[in-house]
N, C-alpha and C positions, 0 to 999 in steps of 0.2 A: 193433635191439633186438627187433624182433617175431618173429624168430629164436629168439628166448628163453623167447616164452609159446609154447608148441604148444596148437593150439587142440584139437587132440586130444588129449587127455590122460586117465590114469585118475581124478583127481582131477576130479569133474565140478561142476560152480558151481551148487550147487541152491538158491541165494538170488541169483540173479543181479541186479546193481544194475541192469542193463536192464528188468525187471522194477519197476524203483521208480516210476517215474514212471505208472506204471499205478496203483497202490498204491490201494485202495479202503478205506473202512471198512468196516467186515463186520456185519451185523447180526446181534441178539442174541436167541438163542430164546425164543421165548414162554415165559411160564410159566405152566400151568394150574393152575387153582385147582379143588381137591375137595369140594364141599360131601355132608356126610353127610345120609342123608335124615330127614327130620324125623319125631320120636317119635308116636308116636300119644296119650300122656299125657303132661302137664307136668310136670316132673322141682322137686322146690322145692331148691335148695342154700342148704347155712349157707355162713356164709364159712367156716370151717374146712374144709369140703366143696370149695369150689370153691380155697381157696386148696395142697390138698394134691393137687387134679388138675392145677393151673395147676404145682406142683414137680415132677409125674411128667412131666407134657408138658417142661418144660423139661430133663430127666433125659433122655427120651428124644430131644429135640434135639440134647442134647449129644454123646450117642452117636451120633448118625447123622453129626456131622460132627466129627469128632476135631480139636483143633489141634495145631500140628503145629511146635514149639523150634526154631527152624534155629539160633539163636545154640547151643542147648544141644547139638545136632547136631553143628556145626562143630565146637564144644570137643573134644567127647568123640571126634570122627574122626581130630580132627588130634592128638590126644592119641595114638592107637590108631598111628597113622602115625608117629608121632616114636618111640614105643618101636621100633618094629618098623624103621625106618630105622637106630636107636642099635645095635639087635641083630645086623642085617644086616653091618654094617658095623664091624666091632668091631677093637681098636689089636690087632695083630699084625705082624710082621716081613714085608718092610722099614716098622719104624716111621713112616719120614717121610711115604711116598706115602700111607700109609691115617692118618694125622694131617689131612695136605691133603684128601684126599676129607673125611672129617668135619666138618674146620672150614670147609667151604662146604657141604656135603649138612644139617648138622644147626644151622644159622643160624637156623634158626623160617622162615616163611610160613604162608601159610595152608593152604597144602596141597591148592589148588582141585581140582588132577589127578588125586591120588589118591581126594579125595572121590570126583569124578564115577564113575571107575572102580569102586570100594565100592557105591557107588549106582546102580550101571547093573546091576551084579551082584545085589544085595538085589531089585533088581526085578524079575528074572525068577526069582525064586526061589533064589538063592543066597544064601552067605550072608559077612559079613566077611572069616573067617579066606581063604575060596578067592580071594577077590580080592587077598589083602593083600600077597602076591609080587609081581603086575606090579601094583599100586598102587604099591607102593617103586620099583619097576622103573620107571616113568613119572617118578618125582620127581628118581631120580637122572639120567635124559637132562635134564628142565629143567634141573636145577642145574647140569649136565655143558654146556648152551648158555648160560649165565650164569655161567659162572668169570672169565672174559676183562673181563667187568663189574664195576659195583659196585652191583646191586638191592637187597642182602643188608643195605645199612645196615652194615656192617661192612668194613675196609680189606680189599683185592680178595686174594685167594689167592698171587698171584702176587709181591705186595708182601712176604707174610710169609714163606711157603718157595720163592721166586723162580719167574721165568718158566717154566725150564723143568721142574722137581717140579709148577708149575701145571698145564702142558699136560698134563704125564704122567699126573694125579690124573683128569681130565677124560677122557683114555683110558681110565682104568681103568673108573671110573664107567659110560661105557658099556658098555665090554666087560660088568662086572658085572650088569647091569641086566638082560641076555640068561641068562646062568648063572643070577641068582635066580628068575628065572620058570620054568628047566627042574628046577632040585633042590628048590625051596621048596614050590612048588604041590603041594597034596595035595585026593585025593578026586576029580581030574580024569582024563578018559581023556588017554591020549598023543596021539590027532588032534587032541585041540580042543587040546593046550598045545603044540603043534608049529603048531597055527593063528594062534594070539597069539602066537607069538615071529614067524613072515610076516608078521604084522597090524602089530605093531610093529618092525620091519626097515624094513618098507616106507612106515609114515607119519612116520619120520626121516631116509629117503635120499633119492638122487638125485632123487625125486618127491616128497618131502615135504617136513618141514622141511624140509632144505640145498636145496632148490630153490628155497623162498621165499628163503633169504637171497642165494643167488648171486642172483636177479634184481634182489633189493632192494641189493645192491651193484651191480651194473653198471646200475642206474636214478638211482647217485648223477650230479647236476650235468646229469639231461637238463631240459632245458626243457619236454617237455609230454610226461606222464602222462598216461591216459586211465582212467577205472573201471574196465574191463575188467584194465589191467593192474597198477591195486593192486589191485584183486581176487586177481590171481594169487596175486598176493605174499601179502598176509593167508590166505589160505584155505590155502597153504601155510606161512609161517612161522611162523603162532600154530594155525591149527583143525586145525593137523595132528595135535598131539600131542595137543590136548584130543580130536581126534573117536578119537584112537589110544585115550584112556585110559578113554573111554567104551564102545569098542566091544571093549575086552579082556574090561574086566567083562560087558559081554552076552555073551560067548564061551562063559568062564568059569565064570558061571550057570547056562550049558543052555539061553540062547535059540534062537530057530527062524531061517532065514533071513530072513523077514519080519523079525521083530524087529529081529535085528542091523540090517538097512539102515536101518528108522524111529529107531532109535535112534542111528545113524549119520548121517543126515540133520538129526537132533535139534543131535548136536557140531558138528557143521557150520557151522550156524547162530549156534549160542552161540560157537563159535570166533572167526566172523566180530565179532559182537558185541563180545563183548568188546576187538578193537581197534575197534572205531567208537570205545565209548565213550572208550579210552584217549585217542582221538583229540580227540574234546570234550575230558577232562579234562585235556588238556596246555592249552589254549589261554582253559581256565571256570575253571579254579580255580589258586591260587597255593603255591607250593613249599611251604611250612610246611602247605594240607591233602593235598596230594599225598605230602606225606616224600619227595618227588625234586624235582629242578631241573623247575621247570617252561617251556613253553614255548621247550623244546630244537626241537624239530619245525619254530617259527615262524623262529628262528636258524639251522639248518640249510636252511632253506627244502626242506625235504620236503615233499612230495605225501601229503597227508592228507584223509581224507573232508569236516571241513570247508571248508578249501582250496577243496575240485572242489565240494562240495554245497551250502556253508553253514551255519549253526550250528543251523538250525530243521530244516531236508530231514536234514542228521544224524540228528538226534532220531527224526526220525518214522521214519526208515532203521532207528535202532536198533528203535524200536516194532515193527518189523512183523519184524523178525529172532526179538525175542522172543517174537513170538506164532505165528510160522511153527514156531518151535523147538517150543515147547507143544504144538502140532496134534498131533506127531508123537509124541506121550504119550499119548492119546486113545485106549481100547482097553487099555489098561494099566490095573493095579490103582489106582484112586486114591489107596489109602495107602501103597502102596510108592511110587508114583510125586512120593510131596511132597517127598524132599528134591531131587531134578533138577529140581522147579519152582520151587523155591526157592533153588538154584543159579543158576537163570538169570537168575530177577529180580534176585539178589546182584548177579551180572555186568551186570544192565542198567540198574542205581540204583545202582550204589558210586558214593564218593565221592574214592575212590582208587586 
């Protein structure tokens, strides 16, 4: 099996769980406090006086720290994305196959991939519409590895226009996913959109996705998994496409090289994240708040970060993913940068 992971690989481990057991708490920057210097005459205030400076100071609090709707966020993204996916993807002949694609592509979710991508964009400077091609583009490779399933809360693809109209939807899907990012995008040079159609090639093939799940298949029924090598597997069969969908949008936007890799280090992370915590919540919570079978993982007897860590070294695993993630934010505008911090805490407190 160790044939399988190459330690040499493009896909490089920059959360590595080797790294955990090191794990420090980090301490927290002083805060200094400004006092003005004091008046040379005594000032007398009414209350009215001191109660209309105590509203401007709070006026001016407010403004220096904006808050900042993720629920009103999410709505209004995923709103943006379901139109533009409905659009994309519209009933033309052969009716049945573009039937199949829609009736799994346009099932609802939340639309995590596309946000991030939107939001990786927006923060360098970009804006919606130029990310909104490989936004779509990212959503229909997930849904295109999820046909074969039943995530969607709705009877599987395959059941309604049969096995093989299934596969073939899932072909197309991808194949489309390529074409909408080269005809859609607008307002971008031809290098950077010929950069993100490589960008995303490459973190769905042989090295990416499909490499996590070839391992994660041929790791069914071994006896001892080590970190190292579900790592492989997560970093490739989930953070692939998330750190794909992040780092289209920095492409996209007109980031710098710098950026693109801090930003890519960033999905990385949250990729990884994100199955930790799946991995807590198969085993902490039960089918009715998950909306899936829970505790398939413990029946299957699969190799899970609890499993190898525990339920608490989990936890603290996810903690430092998420604040590793964050660091890589640092140097970015802080108000474009709140909905990616609030994507990741999403991903590191669901409940589902």
């Amino acid at each position: 099996m160790s044939a399988l992971v190459n330690p040499v690989t493009t896909w490089s481990q920059t959360s590595s769980v080797k790294d955990f057991q090191g794990l420090r708490s980090r301490s927290i920057l002083p805060i200094s406090f400004y006092l003005s210097k004091p008046t040379k005459k005594p000032i007398n205030f009414s209350s009215n006086t001191l109660s209309a400076i105590l509203t401007k100071e709070e006026t001016k609090s407010s403004e220096k720290i904006p808050t900042f709707d993720f629920k009103k966020y999410m709505l209004e993204k995923a709103n943006s994305v379901n139109k533009a996916l409905e659009d994309a993807v519209s009933l033309r002949d052969p009716l049945k196959i573009h039937e199949s694609m829609r009736y799994s592509l346009l099932a609802g979710g939340k639309r995590v991939r596309p946000m991030l991508c939107i939001a990786a964009c927006e923060l360098v400077g970009g804006d919606e519409s130029t990310a909104m091609p490989a936004a779509c583009a990212v959503e229909m490779i997930h849904t295109m590895s999820l046909m074969h399933d039943d995530p969607l809360g709705k009877p599987t693809n395959h059941k309604i226009y049969g096995e093989d109209v299934a596969v073939l939807a899932g072909d197309a899907l991808l194949a489309f996913s390529f074409e909408h990012i080269a005809i859609a995008t607008k307002g971008v040079s031809s290098e950077r959109i010929v950069r993100v159609i490589g960008e995303l090639a490459k973190c769905i093939g042989s090295e990416g996705l499909v490499a996590g799940q070839v391992v994660d298949i041929c790791s069914e029924g071994m006896t001892e998994v080590g970190l190292d090598h579900l790592e492989f597997i997560h970093l490739h069969k989930t953070a692939a496409l998330l750190e794909g969908s992040v780092v289209l949008g920095a492409i996209l936007g007109g980031a710098n090289d710098d950026e693109v890799e801090k930003l890519r280090k960033f999905a990385r992370n949250i990729g990884l994240l994100f199955q930790v915590v799946d991995d807590i919540l198969d085993v902490t919570k039960s089918s009715q708040e998950l909306g899936k079978t829970a505790g398939k993982d413990l029946v299957a007897d699969k190799t899970t970060y609890p499993k190898l860590l525990g339920i608490e070294k989990s936890r603290e695993f996810a903690e430092k993913l998420n604040r590793e993630a964050q660091e890589q934010l640092v140097g970015f505008d802080s108000v474009r940068a709140a909905p990616l911090i609030a994507l990741a805490n999403y991903i590191a407190y669901r409940d589902n």
